[in-house]
N, C-alpha and C positions, 0 to 999 in steps of 0.2 A: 368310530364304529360302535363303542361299547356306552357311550352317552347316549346315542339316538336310541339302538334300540333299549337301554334300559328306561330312555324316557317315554317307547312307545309301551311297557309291560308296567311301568308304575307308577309316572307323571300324570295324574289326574288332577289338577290344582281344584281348587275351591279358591273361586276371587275372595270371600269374605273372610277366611282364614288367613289368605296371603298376605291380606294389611292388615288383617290384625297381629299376628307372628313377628311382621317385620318393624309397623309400626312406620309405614311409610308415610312422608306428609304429602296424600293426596286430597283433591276434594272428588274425585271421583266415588262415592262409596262400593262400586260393583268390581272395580278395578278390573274391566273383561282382560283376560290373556289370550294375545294372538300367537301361537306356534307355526313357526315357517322350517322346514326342512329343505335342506339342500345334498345334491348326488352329485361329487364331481367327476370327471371323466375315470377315477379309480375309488370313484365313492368318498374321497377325502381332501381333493385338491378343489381350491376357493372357499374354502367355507368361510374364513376370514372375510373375505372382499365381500362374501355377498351378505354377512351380518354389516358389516360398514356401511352398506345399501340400507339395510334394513335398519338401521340406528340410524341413518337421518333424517330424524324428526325431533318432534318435543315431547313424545312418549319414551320412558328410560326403556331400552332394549338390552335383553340378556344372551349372550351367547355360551352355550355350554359344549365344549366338544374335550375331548382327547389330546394329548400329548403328540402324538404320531401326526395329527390335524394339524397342529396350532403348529410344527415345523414345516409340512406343508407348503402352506401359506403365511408363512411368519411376515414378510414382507408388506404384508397386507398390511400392519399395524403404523407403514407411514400414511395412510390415510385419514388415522387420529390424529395425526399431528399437524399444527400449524405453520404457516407458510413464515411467519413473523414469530413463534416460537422462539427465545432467549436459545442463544449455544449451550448457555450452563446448566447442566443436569440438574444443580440445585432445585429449577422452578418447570417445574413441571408442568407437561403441556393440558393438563388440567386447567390449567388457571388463563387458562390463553384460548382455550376449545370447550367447547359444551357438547361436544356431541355425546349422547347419553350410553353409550354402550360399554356395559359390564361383560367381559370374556372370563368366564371360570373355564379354565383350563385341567380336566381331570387327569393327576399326573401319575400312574399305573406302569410307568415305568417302558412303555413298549408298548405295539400292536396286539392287547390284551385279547380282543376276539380270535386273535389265532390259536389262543391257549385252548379254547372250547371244540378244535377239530384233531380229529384221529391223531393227526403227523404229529403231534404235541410230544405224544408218550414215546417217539421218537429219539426227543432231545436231540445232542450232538450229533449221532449217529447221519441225521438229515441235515446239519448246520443249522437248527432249528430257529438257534437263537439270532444268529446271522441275516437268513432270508425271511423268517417269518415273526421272528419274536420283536426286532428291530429294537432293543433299547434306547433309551432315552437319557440316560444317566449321565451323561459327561456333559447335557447344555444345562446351563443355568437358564429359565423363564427369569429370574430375576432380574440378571444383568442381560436379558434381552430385551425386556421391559424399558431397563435404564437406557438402552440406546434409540431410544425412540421417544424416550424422554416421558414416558406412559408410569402413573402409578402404581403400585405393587404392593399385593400382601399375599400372605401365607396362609394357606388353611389344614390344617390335620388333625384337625378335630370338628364336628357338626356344632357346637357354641363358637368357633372360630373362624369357620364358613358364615354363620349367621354375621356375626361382629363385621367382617370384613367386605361379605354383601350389601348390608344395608347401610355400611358407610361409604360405599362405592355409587350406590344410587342415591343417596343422598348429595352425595359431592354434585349429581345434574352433569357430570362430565366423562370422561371417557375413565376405565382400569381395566388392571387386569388383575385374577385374583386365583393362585396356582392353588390345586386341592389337592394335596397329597393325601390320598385314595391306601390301600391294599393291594400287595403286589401283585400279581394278573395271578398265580396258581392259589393265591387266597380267593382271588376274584372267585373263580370256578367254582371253589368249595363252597364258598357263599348263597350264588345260585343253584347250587344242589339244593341246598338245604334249602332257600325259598322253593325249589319245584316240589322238593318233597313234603314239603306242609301243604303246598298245594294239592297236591294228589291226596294226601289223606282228607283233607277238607271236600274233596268232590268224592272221594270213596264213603265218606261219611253220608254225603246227602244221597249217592246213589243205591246205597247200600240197606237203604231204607222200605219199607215193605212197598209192594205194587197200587199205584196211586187210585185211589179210592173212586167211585164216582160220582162226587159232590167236588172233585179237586177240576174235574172236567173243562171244559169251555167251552162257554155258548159263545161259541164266533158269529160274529155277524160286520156284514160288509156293506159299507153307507152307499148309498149314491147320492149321484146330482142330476135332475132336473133343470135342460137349456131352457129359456123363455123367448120368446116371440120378440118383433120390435117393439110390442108396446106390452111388452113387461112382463108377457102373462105364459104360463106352463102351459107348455104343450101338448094336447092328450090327443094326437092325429092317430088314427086308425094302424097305423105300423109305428113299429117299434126300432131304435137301433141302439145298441150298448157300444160303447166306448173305452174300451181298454187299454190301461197304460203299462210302462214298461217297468221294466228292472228299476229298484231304487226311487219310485215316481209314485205320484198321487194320481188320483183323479182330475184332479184340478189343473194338470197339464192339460186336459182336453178342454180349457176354458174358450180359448179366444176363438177354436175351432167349432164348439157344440154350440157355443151364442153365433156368430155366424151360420151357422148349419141350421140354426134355430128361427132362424130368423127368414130362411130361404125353402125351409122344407113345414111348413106348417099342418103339412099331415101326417106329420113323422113325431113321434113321441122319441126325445132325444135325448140319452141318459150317461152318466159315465158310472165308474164304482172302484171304490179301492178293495185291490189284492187283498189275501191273506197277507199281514206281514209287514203292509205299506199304508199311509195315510193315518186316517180315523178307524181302522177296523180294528179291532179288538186284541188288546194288546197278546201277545203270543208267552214272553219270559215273564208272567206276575210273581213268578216268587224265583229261591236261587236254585232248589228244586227243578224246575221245571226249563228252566236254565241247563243246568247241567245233562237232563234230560237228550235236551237239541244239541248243546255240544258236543256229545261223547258217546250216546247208545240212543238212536233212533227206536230201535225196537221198543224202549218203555218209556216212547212220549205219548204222553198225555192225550193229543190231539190224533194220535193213529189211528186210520181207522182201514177195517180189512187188511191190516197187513200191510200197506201202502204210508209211507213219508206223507207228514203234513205237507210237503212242498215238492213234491213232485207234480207235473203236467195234469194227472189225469184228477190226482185229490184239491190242486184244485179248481180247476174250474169243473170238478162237481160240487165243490164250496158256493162257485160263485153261483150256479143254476138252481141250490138250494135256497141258498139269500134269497134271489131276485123271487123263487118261490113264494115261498115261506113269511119272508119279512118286508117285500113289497108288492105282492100283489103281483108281479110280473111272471106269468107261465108261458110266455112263448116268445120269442122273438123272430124281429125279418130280417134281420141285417147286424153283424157285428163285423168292430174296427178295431186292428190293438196293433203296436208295433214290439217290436223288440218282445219282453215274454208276454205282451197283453199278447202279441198275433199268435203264439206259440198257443197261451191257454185258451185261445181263440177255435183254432184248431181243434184242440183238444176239445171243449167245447162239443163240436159237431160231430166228434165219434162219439 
């Protein structure tokens, strides 16, 4: 639990750093990274089995989870192991298997995100430690390792996680590689102290005088123009716009506005991207204006009357202004949106 989400608040990789830090022998030089997340039926059951999934290939795959996980589904780890695998521990099923998957095991001693909920300061009083805290201290990952015949190293220090990573992906074969981490009430204090440098970093940019207006933004909203069968724009006496949805471009209305285009040739047939979506004009250009959208509506930049840049009604007065203003279009016969295109659609015609 405390892997995922710390990977989803500060695992930003940069491929170019990644080989160069690790110094892996790839020829890939972009070395993309693919992040898969798995929920099992208690948010921690299979995670094992379905990196095992996820590691059979010829790309090294890394698995990062939790202590409380990796007991789980410890079982999971006959999966590395081969069928023809030697009895003797000595040789290890490295040498016998290639599947590429690195498991760092972040070991915290227990179900560390429990420590981050009210009941905590509870302690004994709730058998805290019992049903919620669930230590981990009596199994050895080492000699759980050794019974599956799986290589093993130690990390408790970040030179030592390095060392032990990039000699696990380099081996091309299967480890596992225990991080002994800060105990879960260290954890906690940890994350204070990042949220609180965080807040003073966003109280800094906020705190800053009322945004000037040259900081403003000239929004503007592209569109696209269907063409005819034989290739050519369509300037038909009506008009219809084309609206897309939540998280979409314009360019979802492709395969429908070139058909449409092709069948309504007195129809001038258009789509446009949202505030927010596509090619229209980036909305965060600085971290200012950022922090602005995240946290206080009220002193963004793009407000206008008192109104949220992204509510219903500002914008598809955005969009009526665009198609104005910057193409030429003052009227229309017909508009189509689904999901918030139909909604600003709507909006639109009040």
């Amino acid at each position: 639990s405390m892997p995922v989400r710390d990977g989803e608040f500060f695992l930003y990789p940069e491929a170019n750093e990644g080989v160069t830090s690790l110094q892996l022998p790839r020829n890939d030089a972009k070395f993309p990274f693919s992040v898969s997340v798995n929920r099992g039926a208690s948010g921690i059951d299979g995670i094992l089995s379905t990196a095992t999934g996820c590691g059979d290939s010829s790309q090294p795959t890394t698995l990062v989870c939790g202590d409380v996980t990796t007991l789980h589904d410890l079982n999971a780890f006959y999966g590395l192991t081969a069928d023809h695998a030697p009895s003797n521990n000595a040789q290890t099923v490295a040498n016998t298997n290639r599947l590429p998957l690195t498991t760092v095991v972040v070991n915290n001693g227990g179900g560390a995100i429990f420590s981050f909920l009210p009941i905590a300061k509870h302690g004994q009083d709730v058998g805290f430690e019992e049903y919620w805290g669930t230590p981990t201290n009596n199994f050895s990952f080492e000699q759980g390792a050794s019974a599956f015949g799986l290589p093993y190293k130690s990390a408790s220090s970040f030179e030592e996680l390095k060392s032990a990573y990039r000699s696990s992906i380099q081996s091309g074969g299967p480890g596992i590689i225990e991080a002994r981490v800060v105990d879960r009430s260290t954890n906690v204090e940890v994350h204070k102290r990042i949220t609180q440098g965080a807040i003073r970093t966003v109280d800094g940019i906020m705190n800053k005088a009322t945004v000037t207006p040259e900081e403003r933004l000239n929004l503007k909203l592209p569109i696209k123009r269907y063409t005819d069968d034989r290739g050519n724009v369509s300037k038909g006496s009506k008009t219809l716009l084309l609206i897309h949805g939540w998280m979409g471009d314009k360019s979802e209305w492709d395969l429908v506005g070139e058909s449409l285009g092709s069948e309504m040739s007195d129809w001038d047939i258009i789509s446009i991207d949202l505030p927010g979506h596509g090619e229209s004009t980036e909305l965060f250009s600085s971290d200012r204006k950022t922090a602005f959208n995240s946290l206080d509506g009220n002193m963004h930049p793009l407000r206008l009357n008192g109104d949220s840049p992204f509510t219903l009604d500002t914008m598809a007065r955005t969009v009526c202004e665009s198609l104005i203003q910057e193409h030429g279009i003052k009227s229309l016969d017909a508009v189509a949106g689904y999901s918030l295109g139909g909604r600003v659609a709507l909006a639109m015609k009040r």
